[in-house]
C-alpha positions as CSV (number, residue, x, y, z in Angstrom):
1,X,0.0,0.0,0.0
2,X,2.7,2.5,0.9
3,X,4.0,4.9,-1.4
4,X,5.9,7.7,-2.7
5,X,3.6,11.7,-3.4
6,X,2.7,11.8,-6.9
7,X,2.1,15.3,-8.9
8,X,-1.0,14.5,-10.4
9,X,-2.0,13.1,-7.2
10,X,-1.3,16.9,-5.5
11,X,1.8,15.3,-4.3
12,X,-0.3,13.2,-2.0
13,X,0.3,9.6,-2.2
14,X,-1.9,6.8,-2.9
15,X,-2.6,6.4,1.0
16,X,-3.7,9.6,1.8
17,X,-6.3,9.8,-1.3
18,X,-7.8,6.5,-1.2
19,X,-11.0,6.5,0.7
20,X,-9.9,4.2,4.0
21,X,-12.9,4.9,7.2
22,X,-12.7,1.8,8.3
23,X,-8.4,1.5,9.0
24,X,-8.8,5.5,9.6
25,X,-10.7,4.6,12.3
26,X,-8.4,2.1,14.0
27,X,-5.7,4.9,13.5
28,X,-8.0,7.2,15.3
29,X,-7.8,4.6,18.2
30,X,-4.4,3.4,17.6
31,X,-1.1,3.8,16.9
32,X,0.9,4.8,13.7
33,X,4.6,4.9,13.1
34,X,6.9,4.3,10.7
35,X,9.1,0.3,10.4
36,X,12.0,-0.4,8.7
37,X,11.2,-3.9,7.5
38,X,14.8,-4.3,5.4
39,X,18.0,-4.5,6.9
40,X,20.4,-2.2,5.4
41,X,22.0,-4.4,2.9
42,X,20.0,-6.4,1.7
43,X,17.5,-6.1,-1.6
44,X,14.3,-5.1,-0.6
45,X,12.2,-8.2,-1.7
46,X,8.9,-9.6,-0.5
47,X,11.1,-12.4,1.0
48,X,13.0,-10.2,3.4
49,X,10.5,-8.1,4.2
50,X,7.5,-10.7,5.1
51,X,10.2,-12.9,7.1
52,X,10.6,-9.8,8.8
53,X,7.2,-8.8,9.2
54,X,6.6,-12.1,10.7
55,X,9.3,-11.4,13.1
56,X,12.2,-13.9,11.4
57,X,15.6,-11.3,11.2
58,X,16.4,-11.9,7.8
59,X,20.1,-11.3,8.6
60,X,19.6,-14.6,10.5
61,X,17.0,-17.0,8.7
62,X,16.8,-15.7,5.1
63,X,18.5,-18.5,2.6
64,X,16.7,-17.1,-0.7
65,X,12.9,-16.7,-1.9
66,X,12.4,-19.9,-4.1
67,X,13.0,-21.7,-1.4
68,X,10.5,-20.9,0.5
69,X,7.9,-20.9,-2.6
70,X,9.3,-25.0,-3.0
71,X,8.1,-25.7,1.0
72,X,4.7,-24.3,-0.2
73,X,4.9,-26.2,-3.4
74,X,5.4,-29.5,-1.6
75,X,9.2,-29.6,-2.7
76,X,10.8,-31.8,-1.1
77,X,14.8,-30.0,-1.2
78,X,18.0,-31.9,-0.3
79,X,20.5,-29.6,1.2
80,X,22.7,-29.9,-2.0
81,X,19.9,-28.6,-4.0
82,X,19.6,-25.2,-4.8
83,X,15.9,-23.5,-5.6
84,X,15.3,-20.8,-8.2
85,X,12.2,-19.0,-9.2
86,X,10.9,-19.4,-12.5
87,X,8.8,-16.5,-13.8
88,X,6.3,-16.5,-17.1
89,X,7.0,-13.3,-18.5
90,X,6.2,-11.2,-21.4
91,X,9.1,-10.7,-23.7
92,X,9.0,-8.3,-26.7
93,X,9.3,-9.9,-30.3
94,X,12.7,-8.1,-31.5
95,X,14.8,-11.2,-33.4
96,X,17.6,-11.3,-31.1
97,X,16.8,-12.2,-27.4
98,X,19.2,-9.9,-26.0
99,X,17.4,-6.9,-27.8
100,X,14.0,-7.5,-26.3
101,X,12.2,-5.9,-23.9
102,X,10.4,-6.7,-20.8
103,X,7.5,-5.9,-21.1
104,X,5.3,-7.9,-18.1
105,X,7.3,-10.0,-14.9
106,X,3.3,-11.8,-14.8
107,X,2.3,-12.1,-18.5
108,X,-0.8,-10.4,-17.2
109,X,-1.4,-12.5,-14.2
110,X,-1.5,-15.4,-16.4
111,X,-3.9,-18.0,-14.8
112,X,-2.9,-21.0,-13.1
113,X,-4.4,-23.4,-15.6
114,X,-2.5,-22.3,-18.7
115,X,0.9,-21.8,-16.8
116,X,0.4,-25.4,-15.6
117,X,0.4,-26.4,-19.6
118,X,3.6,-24.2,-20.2
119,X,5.6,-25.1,-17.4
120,X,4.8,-28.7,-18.4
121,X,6.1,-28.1,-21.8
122,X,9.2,-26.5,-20.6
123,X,9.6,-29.2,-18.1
124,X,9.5,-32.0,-20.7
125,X,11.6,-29.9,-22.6
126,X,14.7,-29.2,-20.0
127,X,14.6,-31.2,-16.8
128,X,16.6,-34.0,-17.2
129,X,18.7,-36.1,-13.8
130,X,19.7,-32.2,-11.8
131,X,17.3,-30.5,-13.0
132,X,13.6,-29.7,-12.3
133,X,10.4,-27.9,-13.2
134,X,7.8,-27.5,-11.1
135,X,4.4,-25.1,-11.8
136,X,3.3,-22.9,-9.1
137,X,0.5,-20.3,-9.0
138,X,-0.1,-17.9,-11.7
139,X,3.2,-16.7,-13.2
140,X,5.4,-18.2,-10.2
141,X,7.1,-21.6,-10.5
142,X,10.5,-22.8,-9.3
143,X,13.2,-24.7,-10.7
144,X,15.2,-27.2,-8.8
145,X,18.9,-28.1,-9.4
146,X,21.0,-30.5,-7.6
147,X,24.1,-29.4,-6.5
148,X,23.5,-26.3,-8.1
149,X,25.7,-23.0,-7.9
150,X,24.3,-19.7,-5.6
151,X,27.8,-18.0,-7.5
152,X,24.9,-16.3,-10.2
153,X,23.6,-13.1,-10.8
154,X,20.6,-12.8,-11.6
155,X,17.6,-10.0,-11.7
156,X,14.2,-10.2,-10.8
157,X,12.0,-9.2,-13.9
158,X,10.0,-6.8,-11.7
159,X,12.9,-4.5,-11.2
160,X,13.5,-4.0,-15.2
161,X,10.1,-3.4,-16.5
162,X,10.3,-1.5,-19.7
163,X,13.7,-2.0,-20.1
164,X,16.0,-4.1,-22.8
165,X,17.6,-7.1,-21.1
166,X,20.9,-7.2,-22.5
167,X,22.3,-5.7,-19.7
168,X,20.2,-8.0,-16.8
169,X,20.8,-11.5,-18.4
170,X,22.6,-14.3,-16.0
171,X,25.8,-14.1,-15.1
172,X,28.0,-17.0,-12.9
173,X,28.5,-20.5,-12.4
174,X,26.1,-21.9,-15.0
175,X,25.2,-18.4,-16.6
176,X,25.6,-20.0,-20.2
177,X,23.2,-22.9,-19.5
178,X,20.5,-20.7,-17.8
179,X,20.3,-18.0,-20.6
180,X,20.2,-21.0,-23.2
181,X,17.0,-22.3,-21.5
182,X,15.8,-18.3,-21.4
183,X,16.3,-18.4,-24.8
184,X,15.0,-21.7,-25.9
185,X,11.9,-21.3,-24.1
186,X,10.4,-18.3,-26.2
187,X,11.7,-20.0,-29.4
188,X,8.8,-23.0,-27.5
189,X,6.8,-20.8,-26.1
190,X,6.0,-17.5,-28.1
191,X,3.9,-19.6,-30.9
192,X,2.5,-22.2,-27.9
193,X,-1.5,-22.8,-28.7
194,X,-2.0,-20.9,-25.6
195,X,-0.4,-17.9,-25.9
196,X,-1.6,-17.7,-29.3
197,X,-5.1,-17.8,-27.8
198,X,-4.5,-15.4,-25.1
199,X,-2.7,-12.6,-28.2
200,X,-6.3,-12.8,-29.3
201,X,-7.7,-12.1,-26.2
202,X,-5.5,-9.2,-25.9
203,X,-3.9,-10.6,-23.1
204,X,0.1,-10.4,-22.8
205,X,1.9,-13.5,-24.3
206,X,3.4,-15.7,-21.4
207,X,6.5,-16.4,-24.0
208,X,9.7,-16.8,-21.8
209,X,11.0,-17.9,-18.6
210,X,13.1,-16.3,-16.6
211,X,15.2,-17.9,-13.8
212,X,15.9,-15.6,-10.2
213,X,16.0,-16.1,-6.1
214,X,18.2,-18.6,-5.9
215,X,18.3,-20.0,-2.3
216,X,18.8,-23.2,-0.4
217,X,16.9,-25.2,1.9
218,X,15.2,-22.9,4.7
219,X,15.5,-23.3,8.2
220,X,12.8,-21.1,10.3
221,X,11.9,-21.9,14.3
222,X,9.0,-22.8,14.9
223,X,6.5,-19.7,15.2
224,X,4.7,-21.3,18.5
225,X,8.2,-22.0,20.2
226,X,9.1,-18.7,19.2
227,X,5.9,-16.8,20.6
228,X,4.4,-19.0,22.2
229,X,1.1,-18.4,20.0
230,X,-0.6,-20.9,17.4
231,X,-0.8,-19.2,14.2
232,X,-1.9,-19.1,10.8
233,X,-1.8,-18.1,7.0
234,X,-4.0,-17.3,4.6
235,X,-2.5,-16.1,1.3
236,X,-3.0,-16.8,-2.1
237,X,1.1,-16.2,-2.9
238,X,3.3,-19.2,-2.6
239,X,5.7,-17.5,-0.6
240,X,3.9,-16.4,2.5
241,X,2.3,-20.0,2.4
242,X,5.8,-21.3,2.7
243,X,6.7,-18.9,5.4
244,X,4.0,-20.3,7.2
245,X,4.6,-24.3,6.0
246,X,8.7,-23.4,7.3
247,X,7.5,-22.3,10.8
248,X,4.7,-24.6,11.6
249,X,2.1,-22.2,11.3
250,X,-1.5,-23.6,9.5
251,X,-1.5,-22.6,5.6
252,X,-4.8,-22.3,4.9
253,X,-6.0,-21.8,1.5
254,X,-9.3,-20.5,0.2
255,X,-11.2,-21.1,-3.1
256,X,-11.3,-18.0,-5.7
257,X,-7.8,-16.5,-4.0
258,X,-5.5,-15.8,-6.6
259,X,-3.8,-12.7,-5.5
260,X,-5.0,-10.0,-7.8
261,X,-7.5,-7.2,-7.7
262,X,-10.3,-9.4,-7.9
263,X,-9.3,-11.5,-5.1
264,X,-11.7,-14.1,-2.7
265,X,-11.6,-11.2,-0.1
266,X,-14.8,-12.8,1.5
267,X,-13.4,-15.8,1.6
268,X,-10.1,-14.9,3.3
269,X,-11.8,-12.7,6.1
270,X,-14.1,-16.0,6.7
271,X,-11.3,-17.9,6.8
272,X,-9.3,-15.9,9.1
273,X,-12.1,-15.4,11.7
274,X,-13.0,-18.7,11.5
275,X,-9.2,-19.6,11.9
276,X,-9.6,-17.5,15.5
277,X,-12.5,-19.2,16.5
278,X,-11.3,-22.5,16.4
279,X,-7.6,-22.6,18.1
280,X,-5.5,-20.1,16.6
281,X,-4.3,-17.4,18.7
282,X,-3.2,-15.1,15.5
283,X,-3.9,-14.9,11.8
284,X,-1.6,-13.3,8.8
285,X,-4.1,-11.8,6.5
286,X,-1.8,-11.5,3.4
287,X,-3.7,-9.1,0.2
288,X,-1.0,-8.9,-2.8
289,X,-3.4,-6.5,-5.1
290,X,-1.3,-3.4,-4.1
291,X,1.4,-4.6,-5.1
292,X,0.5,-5.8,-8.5
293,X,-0.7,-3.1,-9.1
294,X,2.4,-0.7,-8.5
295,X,4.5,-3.0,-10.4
296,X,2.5,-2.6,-13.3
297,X,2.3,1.4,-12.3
298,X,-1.6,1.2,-12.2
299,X,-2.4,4.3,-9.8
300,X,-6.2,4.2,-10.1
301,X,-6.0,0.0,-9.2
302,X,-3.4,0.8,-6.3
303,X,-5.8,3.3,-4.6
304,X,-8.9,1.0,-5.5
305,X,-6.8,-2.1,-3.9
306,X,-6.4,0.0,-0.6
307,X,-10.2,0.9,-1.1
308,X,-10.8,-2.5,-1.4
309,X,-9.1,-3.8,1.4
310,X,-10.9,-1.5,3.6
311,X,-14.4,-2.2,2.5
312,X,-14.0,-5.9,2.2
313,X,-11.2,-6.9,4.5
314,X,-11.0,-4.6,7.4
315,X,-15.0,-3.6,7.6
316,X,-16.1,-7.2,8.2
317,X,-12.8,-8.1,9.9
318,X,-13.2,-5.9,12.6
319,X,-17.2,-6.9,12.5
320,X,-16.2,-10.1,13.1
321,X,-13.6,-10.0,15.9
322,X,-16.3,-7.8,17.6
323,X,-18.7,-10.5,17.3
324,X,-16.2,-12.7,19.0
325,X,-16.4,-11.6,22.3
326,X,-13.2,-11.5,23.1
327,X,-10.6,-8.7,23.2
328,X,-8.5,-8.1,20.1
329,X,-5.7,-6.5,18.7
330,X,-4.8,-5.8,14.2
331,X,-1.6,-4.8,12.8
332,X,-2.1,-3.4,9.4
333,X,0.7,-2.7,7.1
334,X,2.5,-3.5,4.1
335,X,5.4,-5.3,3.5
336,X,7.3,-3.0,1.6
337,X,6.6,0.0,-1.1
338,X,5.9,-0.4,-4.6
339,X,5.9,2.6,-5.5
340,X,3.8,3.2,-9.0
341,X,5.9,6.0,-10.9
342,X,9.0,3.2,-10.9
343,X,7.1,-0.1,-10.3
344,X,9.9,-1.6,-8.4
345,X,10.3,-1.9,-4.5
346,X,12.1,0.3,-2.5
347,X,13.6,0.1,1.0
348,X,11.7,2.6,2.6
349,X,10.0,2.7,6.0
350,X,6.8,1.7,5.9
351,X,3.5,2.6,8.1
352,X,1.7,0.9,10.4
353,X,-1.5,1.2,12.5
354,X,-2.0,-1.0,15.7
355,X,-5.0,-0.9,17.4
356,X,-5.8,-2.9,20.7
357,X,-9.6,-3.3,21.6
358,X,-8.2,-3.0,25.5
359,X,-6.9,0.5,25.3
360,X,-8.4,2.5,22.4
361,X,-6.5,6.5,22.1
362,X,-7.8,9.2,21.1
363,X,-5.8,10.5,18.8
364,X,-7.2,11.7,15.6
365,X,-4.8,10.3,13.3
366,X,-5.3,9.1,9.8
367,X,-3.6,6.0,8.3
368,X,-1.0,7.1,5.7
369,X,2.9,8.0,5.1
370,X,3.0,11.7,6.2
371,X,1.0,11.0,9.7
372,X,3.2,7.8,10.5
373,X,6.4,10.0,9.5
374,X,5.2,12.6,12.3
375,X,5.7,9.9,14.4
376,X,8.7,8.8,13.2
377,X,10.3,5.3,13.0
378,X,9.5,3.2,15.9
379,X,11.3,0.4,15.0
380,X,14.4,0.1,13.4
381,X,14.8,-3.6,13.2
382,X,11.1,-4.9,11.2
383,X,11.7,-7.8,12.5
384,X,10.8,-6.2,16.8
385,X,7.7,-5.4,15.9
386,X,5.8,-8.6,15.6
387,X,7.0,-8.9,19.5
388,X,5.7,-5.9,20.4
389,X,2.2,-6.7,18.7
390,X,2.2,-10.1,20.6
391,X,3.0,-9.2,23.7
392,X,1.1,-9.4,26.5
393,X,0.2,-6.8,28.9
């Protein structure tokens, strides 16, 4: 959700104009600051900053982000193997592969059931005895090679939208063999039945592969042992699944969730409460539409996404828990900014809001980046604040 101001916005941000009464009024009751969810150093991924968010110091536990995607996947990983993520993107059609362009890191948001029939061509095509395809959700899938190399460099696609790829193709141990495979996939998949359905559709082409996040095998204590509370997940993103698979925390998935705009918000609230009323001391609501949407620099979908999630997460969320009986606390946030002018993350400080049913303020705040910047950065290590949310009083 965070953000940068944006001119035509009145140098307001995408927080501050969205129309938000229902996390407005938690911040009115609550409290709002600022959390630097990256340590300095590292890249400021969704890996990093949801192990952080979930109170894992990713200076500590982070061994890459396919990794994590495999637990969710049901990978079984050896510790020789190393894990990559294996995007679907949307490649321009210049002859040479060098001199194309990327144009989409999601091949619009391809759906499940026609990357399932691509990655299965490209797994027929390339896995052999130490290699591996496996299809994922959507655009994500993973590749896994035995006794792999983590000596590569390679770019995520979302940080070089727009851009020619020349300049961002693997480099390392195995570089040759991974760009071949690049490169022989959109020779496979550019004319694939599929994609030639979805060009008349007018839906981007899912005609290349490209291979990031290398990581090994993840190690992550247990959340209960390290809280001393039962949680749960529910996401639609393979990722915070396997954050949750990694520390023993209940995945729980829900029909129609598919982590874009459109979204089984329903069904994620119902599953959350109904996660709370039967065991589960807390519940990681994860949305990804804001995201999306700044990655593909969407400003009227970012502020409808935050619109969105008030309405149909936090209105009946907070319904619910009130329902419940019981007393309640709800950290909202986001992981990290996307910001939409350049559709990349950034390792900014993001805002929270906190608000405990035990102690409401008064404090006539509003939920956004300038109000939480009054307030400055409370907590300089992300990874503190999931503590301080848990703690009890």
């Amino acid at each position: 959700m965070a953000d940068r101001p944006i001119e035509r916005l009145g140098n307001k941000t995408p927080l501050q104009v969205a129309k938000k009464p229902n996390i407005d009024a938690l911040a009115m009751q609550g409290e709002v600051a600022l959390v630097d969810t990256i340590p300095k150093g590292m890249a400021p991924g969704s890996d990093t900053a949801n192990l952080s968010v979930m109170g894992y110091n990713p200076e500590v536990y982070y061994t890459g982000r396919s990794p994590l995607e495999a637990v969710s996947m049901g990978i079984n990983m050896e510790d020789d193997d190393i894990c990559f993520r294996c995007n679907l993107v949307t490649l321009s059609e210049q002859e040479s592969y060098e001199d194309k362009i990327m144009l989409d890191h999601s091949a619009s948001e391809i759906t499940t059931e026609e990357a399932r029939e691509l990655m299965e061509a490209i797994d027929h095509v390339f896995s052999d005895t130490t290699r591996k395809f496996y299809p994922g959700i959507s655009y994500r899938h993973a590749l896994i090679w035995k006794k792999g190399s983590l000596n590569v460099e390679l770019v995520p696609p979302h940080n070089i939208l727009e851009s020619q790829i020349r300049d961002y193709l693997p480099k390392g141990d195995f570089s040759d063999l991974i760009l071949e495979m690049q490169k022989t996939s959109y020779e496979l998949l550019n004319d694939h039945p599929i994609n030639l359905d979805r060009a008349k559709r007018k839906l981007n082409k899912a005609n290349s592969i490209w291979i990031w996040g290398e990581g090994t095998k993840p190690s992550l204590t247990s959340f209960k042992e390290k809280y001393g509370k039962k949680g749960a997940m529910v996401s639609a993103v393979d990722l915070l699944k396997g954050i949750a698979i990694a520390s023993e925390m209940t995945s729980i998935d829900v029909e129609g969730a598919d982590g874009s705009l459109h979204t089984n918000y329903e069904g994620k609230v119902n599953a959350s409460l109904e996660a709370l009323r039967t065991g589960h001391d807390f519940v990681y609501l994860h949305i990804e539409a804001p995201d999306e949407c700044g990655h593909r620099g969407e400003l009227e979908n970012k502020i409808l996404a935050i619109e969105l999630i008030d309405e149909k997460v936090v209105k009946p969320l907070v319904k619910g828990l009130t329902e419940l009986k019981e007393a309640y606390r709800i950290l909202i946030m986001p992981d990290h900014p996307t910001p939409v002018e350049i559709r990349t993350h950034t390792t900014d400080p993001v805002p929270y809001v906190l608000y405990d049913s035990r102690r409401a303020l008064d404090e006539n705040l509003t939920y956004d980046e300038v109000m939480a910047e009054k307030n400055g950065v409370r907590f300089k290590k992300g990874h503190e604040l999931m503590g301080y949310f848990l703690a009890e009083e």
